[in-house]
Phi, psi and omega in degrees: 000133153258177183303346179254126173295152168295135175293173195043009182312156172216146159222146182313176162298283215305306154307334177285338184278013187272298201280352175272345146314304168315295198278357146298357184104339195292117218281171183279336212260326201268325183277302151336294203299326203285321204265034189055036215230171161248167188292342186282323186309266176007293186289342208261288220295330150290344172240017145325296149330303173303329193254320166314294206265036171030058172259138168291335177209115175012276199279351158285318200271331171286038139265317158313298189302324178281281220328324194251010185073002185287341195226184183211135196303000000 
């Protein structure tokens, strides 16, 4: 993949609570449960995420996503 997010990118509501879930600590089982969600919903809104902001990992992508403002720390 490569390393540079696509300009412009945008992600959903729903993928930013996703990853902002994550990034509070919150476990993939523990996010689903808080956004009423199921866990595969979870796994799809991530890797949603990834392929948008062209991340290798969970946690690449929410690091992108603060870098770039879609989220917040």
């Amino acid at each position: 993949m490569n390393d540079e997010p696509e300009a412009g990118v945008l992600l959903s509501p729903r993928e930013c609570e996703v990853l902002t879930s994550l990034g509070q600590g919150l476990t993939i089982d523990q996010t689903a449960s808080a956004l009423g969600i199921k866990r595969v919903t979870v796994d799809l809104h991530i890797k949603n995420a990834k392929q948008k902001l062209n991340a290798n990992t969970r946690e690449h992508a929410l690091v992108t996503a603060i870098q770039r403002g879609l989220i917040s720390p």
